[in-house]
C-alpha angles and dihedrals in degrees: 000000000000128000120251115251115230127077131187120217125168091325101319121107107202128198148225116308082008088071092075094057085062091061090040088053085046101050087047091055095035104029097169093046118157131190109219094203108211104170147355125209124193125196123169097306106347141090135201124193115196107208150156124232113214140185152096123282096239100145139038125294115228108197131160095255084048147275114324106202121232114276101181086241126147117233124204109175125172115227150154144226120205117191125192 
């Protein structure tokens, strides 16, 4: 099973090998960033995880519209993976 290459973040779509800048901008922002995993679902050939990304805002924060400084602040965002 291979993961679908395309991610959204903030406006921008990213692509292929660009999605894992995305994780690289994130874990230096968050570097003690954690996934709280609640469900899979699996229908024919995909798969959805339903998840929460948490951690602290210790680094910058390198988005399209510009750097956003640390502010100490937890995150705890729902989310979800889905996987073809």
């Amino acid at each position: 099973m291979a993961a679908t290459s395309t991610m959204w973040v903030l406006g921008k779509n990213y692509y292929g090998a660009d999605i894992g800048k995305t994780v690289d901008i994130y874990a230096a922002a968050f570097p003690d960033m954690h996934r709280e995993v609640y469900d899979f679902y699996v229908e024919g050939d995909v798969v959805v995880v339903e998840l929460k990304l948490n951690g602290t805002h210790k680094g910058g924060l390198t988005l399209p519209a510009g750097t956003i400084v640390p502010t100490g602040k937890e995150i705890h965002a729902p989310c979800c993976d889905v996987f073809t």
